[in-house]
KOLVEX-274062 format. One record per residue (C-alpha): x, y, z; residue in three letters; residue number from 1. Coordinates in steps of 0.2 Angstrom, whole numbers, padded with zeros to 4 digits. Layout:
<recs>
REC;c1;c2;c3;code;pos
REC;X;Y;Z;ALA;NUM
...
</recs>
This chain:
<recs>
REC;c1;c2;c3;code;pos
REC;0000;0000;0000;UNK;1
REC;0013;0011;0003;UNK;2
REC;0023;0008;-0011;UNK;3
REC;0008;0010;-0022;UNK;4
REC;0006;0025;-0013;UNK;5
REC;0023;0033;-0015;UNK;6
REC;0020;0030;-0034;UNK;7
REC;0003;0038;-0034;UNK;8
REC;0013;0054;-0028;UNK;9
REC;0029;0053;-0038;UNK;10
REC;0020;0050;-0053;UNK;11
REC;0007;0064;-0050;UNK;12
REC;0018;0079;-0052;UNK;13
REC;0025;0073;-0065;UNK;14
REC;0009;0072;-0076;UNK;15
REC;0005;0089;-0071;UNK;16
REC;0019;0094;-0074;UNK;17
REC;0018;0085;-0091;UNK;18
REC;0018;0098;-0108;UNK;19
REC;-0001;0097;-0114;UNK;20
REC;-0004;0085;-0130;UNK;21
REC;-0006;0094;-0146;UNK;22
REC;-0026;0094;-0151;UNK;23
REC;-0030;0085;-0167;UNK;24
REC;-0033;0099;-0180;UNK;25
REC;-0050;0101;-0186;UNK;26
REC;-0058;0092;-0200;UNK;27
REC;-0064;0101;-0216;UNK;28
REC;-0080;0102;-0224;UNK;29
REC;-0071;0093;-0239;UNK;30
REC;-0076;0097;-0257;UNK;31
REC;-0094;0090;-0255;UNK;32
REC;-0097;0102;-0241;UNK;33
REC;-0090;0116;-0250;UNK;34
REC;-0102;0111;-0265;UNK;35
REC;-0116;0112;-0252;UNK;36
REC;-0113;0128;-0246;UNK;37
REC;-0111;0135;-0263;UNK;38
REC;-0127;0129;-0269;UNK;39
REC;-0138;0136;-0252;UNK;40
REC;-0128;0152;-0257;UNK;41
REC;-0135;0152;-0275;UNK;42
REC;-0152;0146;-0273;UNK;43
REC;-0155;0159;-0259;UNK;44
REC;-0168;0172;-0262;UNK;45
REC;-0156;0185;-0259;UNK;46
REC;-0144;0180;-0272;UNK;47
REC;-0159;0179;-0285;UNK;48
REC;-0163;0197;-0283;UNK;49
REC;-0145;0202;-0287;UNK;50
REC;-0145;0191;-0299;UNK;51
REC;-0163;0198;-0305;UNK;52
REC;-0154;0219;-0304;UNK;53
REC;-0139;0214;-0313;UNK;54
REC;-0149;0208;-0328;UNK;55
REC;-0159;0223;-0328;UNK;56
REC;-0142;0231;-0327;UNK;57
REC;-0135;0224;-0341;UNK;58
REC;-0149;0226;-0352;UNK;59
REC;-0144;0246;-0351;UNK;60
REC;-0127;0248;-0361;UNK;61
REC;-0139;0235;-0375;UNK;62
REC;-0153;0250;-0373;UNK;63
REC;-0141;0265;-0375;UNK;64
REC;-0126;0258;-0388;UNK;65
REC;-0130;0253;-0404;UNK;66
REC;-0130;0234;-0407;UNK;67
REC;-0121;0226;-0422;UNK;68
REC;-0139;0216;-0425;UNK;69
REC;-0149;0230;-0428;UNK;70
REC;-0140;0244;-0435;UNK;71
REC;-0124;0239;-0438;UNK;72
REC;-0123;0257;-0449;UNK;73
REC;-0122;0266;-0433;UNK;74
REC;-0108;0252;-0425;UNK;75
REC;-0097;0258;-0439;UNK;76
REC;-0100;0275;-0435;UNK;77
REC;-0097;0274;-0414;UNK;78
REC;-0079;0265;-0422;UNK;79
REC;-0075;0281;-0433;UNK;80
REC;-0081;0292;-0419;UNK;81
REC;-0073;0284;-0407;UNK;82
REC;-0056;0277;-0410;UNK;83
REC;-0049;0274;-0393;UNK;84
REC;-0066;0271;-0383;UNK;85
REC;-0074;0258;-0396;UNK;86
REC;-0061;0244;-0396;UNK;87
REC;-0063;0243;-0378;UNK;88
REC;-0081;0240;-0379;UNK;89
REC;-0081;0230;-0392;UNK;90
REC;-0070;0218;-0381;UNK;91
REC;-0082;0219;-0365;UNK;92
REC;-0096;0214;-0380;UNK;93
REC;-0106;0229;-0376;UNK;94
REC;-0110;0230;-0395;UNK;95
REC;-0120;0213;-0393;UNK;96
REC;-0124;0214;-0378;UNK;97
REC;-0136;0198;-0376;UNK;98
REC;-0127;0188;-0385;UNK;99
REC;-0111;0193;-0374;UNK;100
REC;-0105;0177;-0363;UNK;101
REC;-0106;0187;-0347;UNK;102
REC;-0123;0190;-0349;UNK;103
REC;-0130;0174;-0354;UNK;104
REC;-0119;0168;-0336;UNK;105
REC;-0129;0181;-0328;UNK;106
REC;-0145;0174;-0335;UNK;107
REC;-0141;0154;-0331;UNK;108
REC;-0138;0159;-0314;UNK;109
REC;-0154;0168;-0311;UNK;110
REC;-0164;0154;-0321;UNK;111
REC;-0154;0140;-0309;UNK;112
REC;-0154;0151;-0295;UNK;113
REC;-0174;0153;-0294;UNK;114
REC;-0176;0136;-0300;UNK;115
REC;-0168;0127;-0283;UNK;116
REC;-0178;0140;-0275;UNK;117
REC;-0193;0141;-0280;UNK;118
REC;-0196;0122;-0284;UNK;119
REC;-0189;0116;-0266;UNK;120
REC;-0203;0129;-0261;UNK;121
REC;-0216;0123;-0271;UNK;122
REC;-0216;0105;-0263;UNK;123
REC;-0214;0108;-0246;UNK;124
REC;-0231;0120;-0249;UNK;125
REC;-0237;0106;-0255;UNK;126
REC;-0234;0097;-0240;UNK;127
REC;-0240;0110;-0230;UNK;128
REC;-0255;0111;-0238;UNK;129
REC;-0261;0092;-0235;UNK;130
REC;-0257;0093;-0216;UNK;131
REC;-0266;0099;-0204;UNK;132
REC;-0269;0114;-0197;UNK;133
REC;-0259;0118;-0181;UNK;134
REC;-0266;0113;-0163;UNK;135
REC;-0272;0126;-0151;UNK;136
REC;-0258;0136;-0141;UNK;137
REC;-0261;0134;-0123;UNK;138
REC;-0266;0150;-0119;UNK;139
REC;-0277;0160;-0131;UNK;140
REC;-0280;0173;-0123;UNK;141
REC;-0263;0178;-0129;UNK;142
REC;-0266;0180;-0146;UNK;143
REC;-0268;0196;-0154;UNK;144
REC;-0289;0191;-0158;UNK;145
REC;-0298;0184;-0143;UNK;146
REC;-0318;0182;-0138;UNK;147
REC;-0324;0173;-0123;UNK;148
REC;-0342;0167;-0119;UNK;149
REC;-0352;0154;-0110;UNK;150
REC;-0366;0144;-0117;UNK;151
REC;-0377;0129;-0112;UNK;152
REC;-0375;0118;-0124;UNK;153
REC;-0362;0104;-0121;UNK;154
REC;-0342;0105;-0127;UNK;155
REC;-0344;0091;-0139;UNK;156
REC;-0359;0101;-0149;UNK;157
REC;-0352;0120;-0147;UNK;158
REC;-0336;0112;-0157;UNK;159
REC;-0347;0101;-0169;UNK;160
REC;-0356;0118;-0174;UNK;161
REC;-0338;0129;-0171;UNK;162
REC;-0332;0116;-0185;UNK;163
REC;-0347;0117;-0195;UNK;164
REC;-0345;0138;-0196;UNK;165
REC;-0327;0136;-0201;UNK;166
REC;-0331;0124;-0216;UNK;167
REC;-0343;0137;-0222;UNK;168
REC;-0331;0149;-0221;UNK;169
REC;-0320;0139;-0231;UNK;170
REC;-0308;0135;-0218;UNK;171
REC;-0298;0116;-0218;UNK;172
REC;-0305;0112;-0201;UNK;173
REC;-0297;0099;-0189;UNK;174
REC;-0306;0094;-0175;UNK;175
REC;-0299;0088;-0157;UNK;176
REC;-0305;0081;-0140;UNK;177
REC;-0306;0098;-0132;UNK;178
REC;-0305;0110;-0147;UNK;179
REC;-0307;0113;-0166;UNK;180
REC;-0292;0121;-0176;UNK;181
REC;-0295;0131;-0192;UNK;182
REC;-0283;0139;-0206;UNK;183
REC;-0286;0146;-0223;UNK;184
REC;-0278;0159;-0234;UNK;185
REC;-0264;0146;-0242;UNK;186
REC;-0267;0158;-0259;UNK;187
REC;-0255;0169;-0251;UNK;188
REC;-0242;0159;-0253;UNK;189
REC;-0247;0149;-0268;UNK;190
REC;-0249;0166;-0277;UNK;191
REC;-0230;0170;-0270;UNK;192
REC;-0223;0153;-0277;UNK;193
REC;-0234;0153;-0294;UNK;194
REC;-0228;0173;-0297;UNK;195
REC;-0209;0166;-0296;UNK;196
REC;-0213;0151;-0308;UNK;197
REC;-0220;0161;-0320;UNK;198
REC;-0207;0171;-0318;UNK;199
REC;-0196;0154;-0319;UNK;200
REC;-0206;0151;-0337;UNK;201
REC;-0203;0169;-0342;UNK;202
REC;-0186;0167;-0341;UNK;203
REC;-0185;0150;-0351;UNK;204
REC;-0198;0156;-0363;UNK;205
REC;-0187;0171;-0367;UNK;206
REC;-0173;0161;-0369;UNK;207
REC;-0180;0149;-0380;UNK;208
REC;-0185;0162;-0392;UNK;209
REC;-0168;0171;-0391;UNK;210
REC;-0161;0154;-0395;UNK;211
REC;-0171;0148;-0409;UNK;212
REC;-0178;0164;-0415;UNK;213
REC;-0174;0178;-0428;UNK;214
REC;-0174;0194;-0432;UNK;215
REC;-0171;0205;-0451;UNK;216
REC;-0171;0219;-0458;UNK;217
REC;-0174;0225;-0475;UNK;218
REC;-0178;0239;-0487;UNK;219
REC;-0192;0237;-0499;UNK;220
REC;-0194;0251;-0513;UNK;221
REC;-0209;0255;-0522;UNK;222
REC;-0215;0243;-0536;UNK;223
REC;-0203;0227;-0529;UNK;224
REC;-0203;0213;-0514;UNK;225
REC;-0192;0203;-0507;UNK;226
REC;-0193;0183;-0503;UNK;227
REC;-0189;0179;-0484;UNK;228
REC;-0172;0171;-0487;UNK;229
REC;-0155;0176;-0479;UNK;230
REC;-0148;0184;-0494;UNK;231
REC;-0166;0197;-0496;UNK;232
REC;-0161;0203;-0481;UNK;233
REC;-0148;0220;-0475;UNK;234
REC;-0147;0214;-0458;UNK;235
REC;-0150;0199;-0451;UNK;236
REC;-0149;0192;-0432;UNK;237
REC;-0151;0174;-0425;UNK;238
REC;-0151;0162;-0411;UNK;239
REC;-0135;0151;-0407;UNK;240
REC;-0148;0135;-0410;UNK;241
REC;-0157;0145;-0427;UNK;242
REC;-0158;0133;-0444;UNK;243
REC;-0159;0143;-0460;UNK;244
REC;-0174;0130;-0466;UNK;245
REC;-0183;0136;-0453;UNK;246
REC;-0185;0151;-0463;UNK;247
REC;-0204;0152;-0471;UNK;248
REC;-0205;0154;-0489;UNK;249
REC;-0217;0169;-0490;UNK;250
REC;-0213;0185;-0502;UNK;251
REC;-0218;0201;-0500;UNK;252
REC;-0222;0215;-0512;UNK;253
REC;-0223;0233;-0510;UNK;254
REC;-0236;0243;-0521;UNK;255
REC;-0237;0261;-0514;UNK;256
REC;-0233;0270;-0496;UNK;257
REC;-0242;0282;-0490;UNK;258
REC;-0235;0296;-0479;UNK;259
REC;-0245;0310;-0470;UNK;260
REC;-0240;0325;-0461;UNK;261
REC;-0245;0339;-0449;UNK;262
REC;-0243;0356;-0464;UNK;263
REC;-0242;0370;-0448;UNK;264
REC;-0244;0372;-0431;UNK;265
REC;-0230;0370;-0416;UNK;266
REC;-0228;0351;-0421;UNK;267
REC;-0227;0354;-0440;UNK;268
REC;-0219;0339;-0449;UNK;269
REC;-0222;0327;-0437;UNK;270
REC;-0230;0313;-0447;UNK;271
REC;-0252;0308;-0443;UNK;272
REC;-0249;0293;-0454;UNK;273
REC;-0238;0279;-0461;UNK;274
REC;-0249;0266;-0472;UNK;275
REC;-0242;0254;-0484;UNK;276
REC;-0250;0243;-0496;UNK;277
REC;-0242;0227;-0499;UNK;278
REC;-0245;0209;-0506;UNK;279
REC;-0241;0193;-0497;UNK;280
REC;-0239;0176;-0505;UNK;281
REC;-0236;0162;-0490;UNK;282
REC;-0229;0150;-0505;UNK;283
REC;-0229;0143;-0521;UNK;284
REC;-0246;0137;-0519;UNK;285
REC;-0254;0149;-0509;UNK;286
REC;-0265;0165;-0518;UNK;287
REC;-0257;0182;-0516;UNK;288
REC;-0265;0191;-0501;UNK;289
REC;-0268;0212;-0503;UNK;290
REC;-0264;0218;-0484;UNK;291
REC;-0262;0238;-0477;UNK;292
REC;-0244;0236;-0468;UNK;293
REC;-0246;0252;-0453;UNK;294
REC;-0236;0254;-0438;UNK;295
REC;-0240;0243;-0424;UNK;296
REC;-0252;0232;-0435;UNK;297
REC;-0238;0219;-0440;UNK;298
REC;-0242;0205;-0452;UNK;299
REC;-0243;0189;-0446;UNK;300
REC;-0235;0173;-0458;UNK;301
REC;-0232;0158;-0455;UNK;302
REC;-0227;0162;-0436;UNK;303
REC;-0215;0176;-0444;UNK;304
REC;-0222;0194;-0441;UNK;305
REC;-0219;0208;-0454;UNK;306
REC;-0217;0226;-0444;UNK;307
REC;-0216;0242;-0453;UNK;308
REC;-0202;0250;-0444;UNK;309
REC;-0199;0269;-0456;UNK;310
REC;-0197;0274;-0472;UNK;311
REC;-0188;0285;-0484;UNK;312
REC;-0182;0291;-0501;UNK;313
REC;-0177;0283;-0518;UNK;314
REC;-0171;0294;-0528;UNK;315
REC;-0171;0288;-0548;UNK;316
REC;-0158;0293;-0559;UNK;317
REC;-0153;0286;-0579;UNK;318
REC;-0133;0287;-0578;UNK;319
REC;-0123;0287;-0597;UNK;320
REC;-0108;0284;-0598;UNK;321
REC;-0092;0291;-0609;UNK;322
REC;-0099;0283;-0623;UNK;323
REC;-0117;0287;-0623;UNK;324
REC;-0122;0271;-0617;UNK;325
REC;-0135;0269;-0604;UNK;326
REC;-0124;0262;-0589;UNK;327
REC;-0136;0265;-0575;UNK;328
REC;-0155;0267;-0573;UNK;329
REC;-0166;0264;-0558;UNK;330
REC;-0171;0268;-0539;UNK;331
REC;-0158;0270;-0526;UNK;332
REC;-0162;0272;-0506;UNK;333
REC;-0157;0289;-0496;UNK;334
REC;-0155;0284;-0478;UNK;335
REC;-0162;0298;-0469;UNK;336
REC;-0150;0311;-0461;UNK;337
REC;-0166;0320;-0452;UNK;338
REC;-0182;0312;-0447;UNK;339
REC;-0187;0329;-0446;UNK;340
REC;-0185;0335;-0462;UNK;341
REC;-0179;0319;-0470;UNK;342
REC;-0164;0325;-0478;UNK;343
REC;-0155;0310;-0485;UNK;344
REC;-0138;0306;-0491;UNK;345
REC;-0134;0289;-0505;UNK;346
REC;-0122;0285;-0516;UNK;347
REC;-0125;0279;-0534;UNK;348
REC;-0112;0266;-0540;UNK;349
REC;-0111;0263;-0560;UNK;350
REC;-0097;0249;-0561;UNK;351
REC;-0104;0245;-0579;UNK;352
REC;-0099;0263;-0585;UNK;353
REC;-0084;0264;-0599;UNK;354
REC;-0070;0268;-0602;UNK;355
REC;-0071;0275;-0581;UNK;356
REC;-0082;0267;-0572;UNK;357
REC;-0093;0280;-0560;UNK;358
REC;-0099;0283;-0545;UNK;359
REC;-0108;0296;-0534;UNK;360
REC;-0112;0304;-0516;UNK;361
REC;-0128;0313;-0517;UNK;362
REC;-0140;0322;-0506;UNK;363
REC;-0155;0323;-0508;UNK;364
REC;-0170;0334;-0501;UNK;365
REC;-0190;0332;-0501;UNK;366
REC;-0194;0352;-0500;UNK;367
REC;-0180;0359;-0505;UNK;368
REC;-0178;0378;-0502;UNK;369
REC;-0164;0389;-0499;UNK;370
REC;-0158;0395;-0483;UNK;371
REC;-0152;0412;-0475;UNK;372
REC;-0135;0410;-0482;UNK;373
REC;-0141;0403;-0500;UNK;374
REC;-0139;0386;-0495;UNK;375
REC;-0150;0372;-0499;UNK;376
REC;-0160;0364;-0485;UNK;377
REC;-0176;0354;-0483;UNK;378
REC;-0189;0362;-0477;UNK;379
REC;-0203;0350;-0476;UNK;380
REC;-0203;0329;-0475;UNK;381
REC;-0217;0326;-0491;UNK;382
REC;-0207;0330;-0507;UNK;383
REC;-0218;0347;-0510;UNK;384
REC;-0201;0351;-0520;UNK;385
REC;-0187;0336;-0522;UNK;386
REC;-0171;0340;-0526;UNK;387
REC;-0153;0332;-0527;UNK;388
REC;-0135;0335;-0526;UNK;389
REC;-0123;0325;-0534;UNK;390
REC;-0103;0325;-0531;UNK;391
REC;-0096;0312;-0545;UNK;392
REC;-0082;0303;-0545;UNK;393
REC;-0074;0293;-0558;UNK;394
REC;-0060;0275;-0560;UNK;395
REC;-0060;0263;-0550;UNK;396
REC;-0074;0258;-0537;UNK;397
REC;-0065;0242;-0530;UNK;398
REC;-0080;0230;-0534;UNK;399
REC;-0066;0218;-0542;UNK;400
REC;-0057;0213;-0528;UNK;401
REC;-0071;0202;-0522;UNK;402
REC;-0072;0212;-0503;UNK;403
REC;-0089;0215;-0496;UNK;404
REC;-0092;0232;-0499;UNK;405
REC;-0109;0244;-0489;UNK;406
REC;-0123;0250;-0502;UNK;407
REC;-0124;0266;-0493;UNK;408
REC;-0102;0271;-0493;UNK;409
REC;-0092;0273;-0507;UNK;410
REC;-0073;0268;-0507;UNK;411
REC;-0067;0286;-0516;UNK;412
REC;-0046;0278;-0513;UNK;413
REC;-0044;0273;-0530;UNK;414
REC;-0059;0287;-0537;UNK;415
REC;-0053;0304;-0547;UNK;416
REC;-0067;0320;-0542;UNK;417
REC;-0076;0325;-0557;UNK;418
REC;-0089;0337;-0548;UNK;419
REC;-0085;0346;-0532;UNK;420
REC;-0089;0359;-0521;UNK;421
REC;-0094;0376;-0533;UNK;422
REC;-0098;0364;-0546;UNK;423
REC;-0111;0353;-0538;UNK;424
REC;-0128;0361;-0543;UNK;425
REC;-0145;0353;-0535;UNK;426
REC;-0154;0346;-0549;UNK;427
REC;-0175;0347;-0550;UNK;428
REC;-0186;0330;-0559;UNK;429
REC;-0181;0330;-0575;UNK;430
REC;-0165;0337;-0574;UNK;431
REC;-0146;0333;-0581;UNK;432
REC;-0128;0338;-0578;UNK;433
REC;-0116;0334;-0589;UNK;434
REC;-0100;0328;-0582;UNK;435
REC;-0083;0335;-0585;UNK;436
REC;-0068;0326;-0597;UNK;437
REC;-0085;0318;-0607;UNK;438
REC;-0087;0304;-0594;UNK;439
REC;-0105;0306;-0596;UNK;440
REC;-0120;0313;-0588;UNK;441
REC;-0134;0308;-0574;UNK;442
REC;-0151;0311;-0575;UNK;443
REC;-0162;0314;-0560;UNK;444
REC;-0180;0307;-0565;UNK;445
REC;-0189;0306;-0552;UNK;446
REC;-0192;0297;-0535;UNK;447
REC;-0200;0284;-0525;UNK;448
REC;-0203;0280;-0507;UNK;449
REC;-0196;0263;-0498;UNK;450
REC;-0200;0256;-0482;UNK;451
REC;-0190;0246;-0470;UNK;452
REC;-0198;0231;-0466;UNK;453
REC;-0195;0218;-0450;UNK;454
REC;-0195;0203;-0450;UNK;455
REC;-0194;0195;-0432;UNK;456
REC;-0199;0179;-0426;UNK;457
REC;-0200;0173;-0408;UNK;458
REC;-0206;0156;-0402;UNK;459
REC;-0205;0161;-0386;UNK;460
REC;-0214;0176;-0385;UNK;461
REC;-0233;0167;-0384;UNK;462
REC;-0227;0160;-0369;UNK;463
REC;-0218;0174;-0363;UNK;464
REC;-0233;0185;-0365;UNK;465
REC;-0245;0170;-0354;UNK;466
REC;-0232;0170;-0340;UNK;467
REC;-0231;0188;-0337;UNK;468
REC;-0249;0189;-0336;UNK;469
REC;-0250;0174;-0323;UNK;470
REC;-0237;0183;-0313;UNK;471
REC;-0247;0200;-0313;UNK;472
REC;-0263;0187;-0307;UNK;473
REC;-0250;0180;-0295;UNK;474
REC;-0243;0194;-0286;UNK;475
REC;-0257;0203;-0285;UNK;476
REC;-0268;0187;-0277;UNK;477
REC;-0253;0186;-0266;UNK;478
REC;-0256;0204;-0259;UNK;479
REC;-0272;0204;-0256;UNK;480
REC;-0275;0187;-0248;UNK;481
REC;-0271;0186;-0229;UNK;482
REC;-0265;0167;-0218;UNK;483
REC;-0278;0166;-0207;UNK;484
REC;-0281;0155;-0192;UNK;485
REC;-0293;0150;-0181;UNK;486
REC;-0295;0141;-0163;UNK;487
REC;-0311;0138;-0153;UNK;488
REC;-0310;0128;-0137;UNK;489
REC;-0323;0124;-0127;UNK;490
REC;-0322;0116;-0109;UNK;491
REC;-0333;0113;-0094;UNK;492
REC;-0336;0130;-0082;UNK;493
REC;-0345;0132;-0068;UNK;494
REC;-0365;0129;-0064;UNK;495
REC;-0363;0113;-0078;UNK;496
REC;-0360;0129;-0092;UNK;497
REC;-0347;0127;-0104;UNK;498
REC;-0334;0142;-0107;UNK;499
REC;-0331;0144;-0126;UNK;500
REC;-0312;0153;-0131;UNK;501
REC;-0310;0158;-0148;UNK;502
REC;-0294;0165;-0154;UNK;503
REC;-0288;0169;-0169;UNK;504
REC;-0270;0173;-0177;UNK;505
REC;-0270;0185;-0196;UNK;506
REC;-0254;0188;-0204;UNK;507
REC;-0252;0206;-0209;UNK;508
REC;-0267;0213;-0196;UNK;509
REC;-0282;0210;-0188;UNK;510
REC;-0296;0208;-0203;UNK;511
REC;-0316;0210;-0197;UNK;512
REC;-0320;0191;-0201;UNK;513
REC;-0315;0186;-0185;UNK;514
REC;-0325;0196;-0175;UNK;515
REC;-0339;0189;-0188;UNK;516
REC;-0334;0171;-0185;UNK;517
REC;-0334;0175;-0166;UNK;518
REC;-0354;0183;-0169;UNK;519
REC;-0360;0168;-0178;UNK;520
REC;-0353;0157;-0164;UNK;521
REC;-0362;0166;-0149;UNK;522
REC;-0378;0165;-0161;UNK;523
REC;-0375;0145;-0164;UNK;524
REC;-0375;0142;-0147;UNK;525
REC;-0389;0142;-0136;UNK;526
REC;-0389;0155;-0122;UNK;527
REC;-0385;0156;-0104;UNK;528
REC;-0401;0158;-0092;UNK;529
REC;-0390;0176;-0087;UNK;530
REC;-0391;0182;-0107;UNK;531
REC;-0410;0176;-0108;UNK;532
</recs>
């Protein structure tokens, strides 16, 4: 005993005098953990509204910068404009902006984002909705909607008719041995969850049509059509997943345009009508159809639909050459430099002229009068008085060389000037000018009106348009629906009377109903002898 004693006490200080073993270090969540967290993180609601503002903030630069699939004329121009800025854009893809990889990141995280939470959501409503309403608390006295009363009539009849109340009220009613519990108002949080699917559909519906749909424009003169095939058209934009078959085989001709215009008054110019009467011809088969093309009436063919976005100037002009030969002769577009006045520049290329072949800048103006320095201007947008300016060129218009060249630009690197400056004299209808060095003459014979035409089709826009309108019916059922819940327990009192509690729990506020519920009760049930 004393030996194992002395050893008890020897050995003592030494283990307290002993250095502490090192603690094991902790254990990470591991890459499975880290993958957990990161998806809570995404499928929170939080993260879905940033996500939600960024697209809306990305859609601004697409809103204020011209994008190359819709006027790509006026991306050219932001480059010559801009040297130094454009380049840098250009690389950031603010020049095609929702096709631009970050922004279609931005949208596959909202899409996942709400998905994980919306349709985890949407089943445990589910759930909840097939359960049962809550028990009473102990105390309802304690809620924020309480009534009290005593009655005659036994506990087991005052629930029976508690619960018959409810059910006409359209309350889920579950009945217990000493009371009867009550809930209604899921449309609150049905209405909640559908808004965020539809907005879930939106989403996909208008990806869908971004990804299979198309969108085109083209210019249409006066007494000519075109045939829905990529090569008809000046611009044309598509989805990643479009197939040029798709394409329906309709043509379109254009027989007049109509254009109307305010003659006086503060908004003088401003135009009252655009109306333009064209012929459709689905296919080969098919009849030609007449149809009046306005703005916001589009035509509808074959799911494509045919807008009418503007219009302008074709000047017409017969163009001989150095050898008296007829090199040129027909309509050529104006783009307009003022919609106000609709002043519009082209340029005339005759690469069929000989010995030189020709080409000209022009301007051209619908009421054409002189201004306060002599100048010529256009007064009016309805050519009351059409005029034009030519500056000629002559050689070599670099057609040969097999590069894409723009209608509406002409290369003058390899041109000689054969009218310019003090020579260039507007020309009226009917009108020629003679060029100098006999490399011909031009002819300006008269005008007609194009229009540029639309054409955009989006599968996803029918669906689109039937989930936004769900949402609107959604959020707004979920605003005005309140979670309401109702107790009434009733237990033996004193003198063989049984005390009724009712309580009641709204989200959002008190509501009159349950003062109503708690009438109806007192009026079920039979009175006390004190009451009669």
């Amino acid at each position: 005993m004393t030996t194992s004693t002395d050893e008890t006490s020897t050995d003592a200080p030494e283990a307290q005098s002993s250095p502490q073993a090192p603690r094991e270090r902790p254990v990470g969540i591991g890459p499975l953990g880290w993958l957990r967290w990161g998806w809570r993180q995404l499928t929170s609601m939080r993260t879905a509204l940033v996500l939600l503002f960024l697209v809306a903030l990305g859609t601004v630069p697409g809103s204020f910068v011209p994008q190359r699939g819709l006027a790509p004329e006026k991306v050219s121009q932001f480059f010559t404009d801009h040297k130094t800025l454009a380049p840098w854009m250009d690389r950031l893809s603010l020049f095609d902006v929702f096709a631009a990889p970050w922004f279609a990141a931005i949208y596959i995280l909202l899409f996942i984002s709400l998905a994980g939470c919306v349709l985890p959501r949407s089943w445990q409503h589910y759930r909840h909705i097939r359960s049962r309403p809550p028990k009473a608390p102990r105390n309802l006295a304690r809620l924020p909607e309480t009534a009290t009363y005593e009655t005659e009539a036994a506990p087991d009849e005052v629930l029976a008719q508690a619960a018959t109340v409810l059910k006409d009220r359209r309350f889920r009613v579950d009945s217990h041995d000493d009371h009867v519990a009550a809930e209604k108002g899921y449309l609150r949080e049905t209405g909640n969850l559908v808004f965020h699917l539809a907005l879930l559909v939106l989403l996909f519906a208008v990806g869908f049509g971004s990804a299979f749909g198309y969108k085109g424009n083209v210019i249409v003169t006066e007494g000519e059509g075109f045939s829905n095939a990529l090569t008809s058209y000046d611009a044309f934009k598509n989805g990643r997943a479009f197939s040029s078959s798709s394409l329906p085989p309709f043509t379109v001709w254009l027989d007049s345009f109509k254009a109307s215009y305010l003659p006086d008054g503060p908004d003088r110019g401003q135009p009252t009508e655009f109306s333009a009467k064209i012929r459709y011809q689905k296919d080969l088969k098919s009849s030609v159809r007449p149809y009046n093309l306005q703005v916001n009436h589009p035509l509808n063919v074959d799911g494509a639909r045919v807008y009418l976005l503007g219009h302008g100037y074709a000047p017409e002009f017969t163009v001989r050459d150095g050898k008296g030969q007829v090199a040129y002769q027909g309509a050529v577009p104006f783009l307009p430099m003022s919609e106000a006045t609709y002043a519009s520049e082209g340029v005339v290329k005759v690469p069929d002229a000989q010995p030189d072949q020709l080409g000209f800048i022009g301007l051209f103006w619908p009421t054409a009068v002189p201004d306060a320095q002599g100048k010529v201007t256009s007064a009016f947008p309805a050519a009351w008085n059409p005029q034009v300016a030519l500056f000629a060129f002559k050689g070599d218009l670099g057609l040969s060389n097999g590069a894409p060249q723009s209608v509406y630009r002409l290369d003058t690197a390899k041109l000689k000037p054969l009218l310019m400056g003090n020579k260039v004299k507007p020309l009226a209808v009917g009108q020629t000018e003679t060029l100098p060095g006999g490399a011909g003459s031009i002819t300006f014979t008269g005008y007609r009106q194009y229009i540029t035409i639309q054409v955009n089709h989006d599968p996803g826009r029918v669906p689109a348009l039937i989930a936004g309108i769900i949402a609107i019916i959604a959020i707004i059922t979920s605003f005005l629906v309140r979670r309401r819940r109702v107790w009434v327990r009733a237990r033996a009192g004193e003198g063989g009377r049984t005390v009724v509690e009712v309580g009641g729990l709204t989200l959002g506020g008190a509501t009159p109903e349950f003062d109503a519920i708690a009438e109806r009760l007192r009026e079920t049930a039979p009175p006390t002898p004190d009451e009669e």
